[in-house]
Steps between C-alpha positions, in 0.01 A plus 500: 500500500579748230851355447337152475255615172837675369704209512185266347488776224896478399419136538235479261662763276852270490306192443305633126795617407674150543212371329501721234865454416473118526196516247689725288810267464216224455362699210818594368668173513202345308568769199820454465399145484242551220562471112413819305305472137300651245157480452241594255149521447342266249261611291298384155634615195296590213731274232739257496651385248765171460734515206806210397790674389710351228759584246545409117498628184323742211409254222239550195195243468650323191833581284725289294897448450509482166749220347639393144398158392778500275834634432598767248584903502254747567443729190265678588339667859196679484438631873678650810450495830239662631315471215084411497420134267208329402494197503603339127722838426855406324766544788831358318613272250745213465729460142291264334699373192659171678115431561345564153759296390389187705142558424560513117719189501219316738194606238698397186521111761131534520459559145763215383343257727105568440598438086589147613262442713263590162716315293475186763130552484468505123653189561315352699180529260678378206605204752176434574385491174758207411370283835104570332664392143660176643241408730229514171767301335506210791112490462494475087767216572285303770252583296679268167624295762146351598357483175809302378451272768172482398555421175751242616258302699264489195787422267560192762157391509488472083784322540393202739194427304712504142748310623223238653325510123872453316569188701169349423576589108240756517667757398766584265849524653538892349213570713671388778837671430284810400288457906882430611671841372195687620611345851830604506464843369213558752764403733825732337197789529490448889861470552542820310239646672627425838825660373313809430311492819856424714674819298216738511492478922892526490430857282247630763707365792811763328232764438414511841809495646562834271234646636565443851814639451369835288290522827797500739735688307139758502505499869894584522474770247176652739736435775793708311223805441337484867899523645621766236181697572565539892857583444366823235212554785834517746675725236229696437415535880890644568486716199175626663705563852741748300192745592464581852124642605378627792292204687335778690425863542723642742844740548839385429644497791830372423682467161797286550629533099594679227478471099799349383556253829473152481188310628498167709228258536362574886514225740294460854657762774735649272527879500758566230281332255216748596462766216239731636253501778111602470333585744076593549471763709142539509507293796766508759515241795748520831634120547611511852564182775325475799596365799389091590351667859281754286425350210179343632351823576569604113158448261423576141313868518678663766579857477906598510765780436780496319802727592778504212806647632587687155168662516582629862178617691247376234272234647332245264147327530449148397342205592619097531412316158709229581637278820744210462391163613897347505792698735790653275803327717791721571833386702597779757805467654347383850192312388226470234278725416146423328360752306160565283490667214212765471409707204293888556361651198549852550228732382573768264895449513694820408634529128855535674495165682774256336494105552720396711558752830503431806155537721342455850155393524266533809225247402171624735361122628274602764308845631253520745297831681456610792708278724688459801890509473768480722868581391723156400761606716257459803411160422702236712495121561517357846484101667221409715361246641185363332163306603378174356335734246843604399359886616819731705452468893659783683645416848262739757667736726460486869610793769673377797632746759544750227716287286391383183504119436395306222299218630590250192875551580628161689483507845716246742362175485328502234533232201644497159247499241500535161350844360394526157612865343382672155654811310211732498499857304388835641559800669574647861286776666535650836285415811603597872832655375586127356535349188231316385469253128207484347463252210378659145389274182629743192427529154661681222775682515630829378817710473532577878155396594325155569126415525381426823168250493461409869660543801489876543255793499562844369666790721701212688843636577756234407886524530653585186865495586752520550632152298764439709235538826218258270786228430535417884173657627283247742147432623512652847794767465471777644534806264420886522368670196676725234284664211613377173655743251317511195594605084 
């Protein structure tokens, strides 16, 4: 009886330890079979802050390249670089003599041509003064022409009746040779008249035609005095350009000449025709290009900082004055890329900042307190299958006989059908030593660090790494946890 209950013990004894070895192989088997990663605990953060980066250059508010209108040696220069202006302070001048000379030769035109314009004027008056002469003339001759016709008609009339009274021996025939002559030299009188009449509209025909012509030759001469007076105004206007003033108040930043060199009239984008650069300091902008994919998160107002590499460590403050509406194109050597121009004021610029380095500017577009954040390099994108809402639909999980199936897996038998799938954004946690993704709606992001607006709650422990793990990582894997190494 005794060697029965020892044989049942080493029976029972031999059987746990079969069991236990069997469910240590199980448990064994199913690590080796599970994916280690990193986690961390979420948390809110008290700021975060999203800044564009972008590159350009130092460049002051407004300046000038000064250029020559005209051509001629430089006598005279009156700065050096470096050196403070006002605006209207002499900066260099131009040999002027070729000049004077032009301007003296175009006022003595002027002069030549306004005395004949007077002259041609004078002219005119005394013109008009024959066609007034002529024209009383024509009347006084109408005038002796009407009452000499007149006269004639009377003469006529005596005439008649005489000559009626002499051929009825009335009258004496020297009466009727006296009525006679009366009738012709009534008549002479009107033919002379008409002659006087005929010459005196001839005269103020020529008159007039003098005077039309005094006018003209008036107008030409005016012409003559309006054209010689724009080519002195021209003169004068060049002489004026052998001066060179300031158009601003500034610092010469770059003097390109020297007395005794030759100057050449400037001409658009041409740098050796450039004889100094001015520059106002008093305000100094970055111009930097920001990328097509951030420039719409780039507004007038926002805060940035400006790092200029000659400066080393010294950080500038500034804010955006100015965003480009049109891309500046550039050709890379793989594609094209669109650019936007952006100009940052910077605020109390040091004295030792020079137009033209180099700078990188973090422009500050959004900040917001107190939220939730989960590092970028957790955030992941998976394909799932979606509702009629277009909202992810995760397969459920069902245990059979210890073995893990997923029930929307195809099973023999069963149909083709068409599954619609969507790219959805989030994260994975763990739950029941297995992978789980959870989808998150973000917001803004930061250097490392992206806003989390739905999706998760704070102290969830997400997996953080490693990349290589979060490229391939699925819904359903199972994984064993490894604390994530922070700093």
């Amino acid at each position: 009886m005794s060697m029965s209950r020892k044989k049942k013990t080493i029976l029972i004894v031999a059987l746990v330890v079969v069991l236990t070895a069997i469910i240590g192989f199980s448990v064994n088997a199913r690590r080796k079979d599970q994916i280690t990663v990193q986690m961390e605990k979420i948390d809110l953060r008290d700021k975060l802050i999203s800044k564009v980066s972008s590159t350009g250059e130092i460049k002051p508010k407004e300046y000038v390249e000064l250029q020559s209108e005209i051509a001629g040696v430089i006598t005279e220069v009156y700065v050096k670089e470096g050196d403070m202006v006002q605006k209207g302070d002499l900066l260099l001048r131009i040999d002027p003599v070729q000049t004077e000379t032009e301007a003296r030769a175009q006022k003595s035109a002027v002069e030549i041509s306004q005395g004949d314009a007077n002259n041609q004027q004078a002219q005119i008056s005394l013109q008009q003064a024959n066609v007034d002469r002529d024209r009383s003339s024509l009347h006084v001759a109408e005038t002796e022409l009407t009452r000499s016709e007149n006269s004639a008609e009377i003469a006529e009339a005596s005439f008649k009746r005489k000559q009626e009274l002499f051929e009825q021996n009335l009258i004496s025939r020297d009466l009727y040779d006296a009525a006679k002559n009366e009738l012709l030299t009534a008549r002479t009188l009107v033919t002379t008249s008409r002659a006087r009449v005929e010459q005196a509209k001839a005269q103020l025909a020529v008159t007039q035609v003098i005077l039309e012509q005094t006018r003209n030759s008036f107008k030409s001469a005016q012409s003559r005095v309006a054209q010689n007076m724009a080519f002195l105004a021209r003169s004068e206007d060049l002489l004026s350009k052998t001066v060179i003033r300031s158009p601003l108040t500034g610092v010469i930043t770059k003097l390109n000449v020297e007395k005794g060199e030759r100057a050449v009239p400037g001409t658009l984008n041409s740098p050796s025709a450039t004889l100094m650069e001015i520059a106002d300091l008093s305000v100094i902008e970055a111009e930097v290009e920001v990328d097509e994919t951030d420039i719409v998160n780039v507004k007038v107002g926002q805060e940035a900082e400006v790092k200029v590499d000659a400066l080393r460590d010294n950080v500038l403050k500034g804010k955006v004055t100015e965003v480009g509406n049109s891309a500046i194109q550039a050709l890379t050597s793989q594609t094209e890329a669109k650019d936007f121009k952006v100009v940052i004021t910077l605020e109390k610029p040091p004295l030792s900042l020079r137009p033209g380095l180099s700078c990188v500017a973090d422009i500050t577009t959004a900040t917001r307190q107190n939220v939730l954040v989960i590092p970028m390099q957790a955030l992941t994108i998976r394909e799932f299958e979606v509702d009629k809402d277009g909202k992810l639909v995760k397969p459920p999980v069902e245990k059979e006989k210890g073995k893990v199936v997923k029930a929307a897996e195809k099973k023999p038998g069963e149909t083709n059908k068409k599954v619609e799938k969507k790219e959805f954004q989030g994260v994975f946690i763990i739950k029941n030593e297995k992978a789980e993704f959870v989808e998150v709606k973000t917001g803004v992001s930061g250097d490392t660090d992206i806003e989390v607006l739905s999706g998760l709650k704070p102290g969830t422990e997400i997996v953080t790494g490693s990349f290589k793990t979060l490229r391939t990582l699925k819904d359903g894997d199972a994984v064993k946890k490894e604390v994530a190494k922070k700093g």
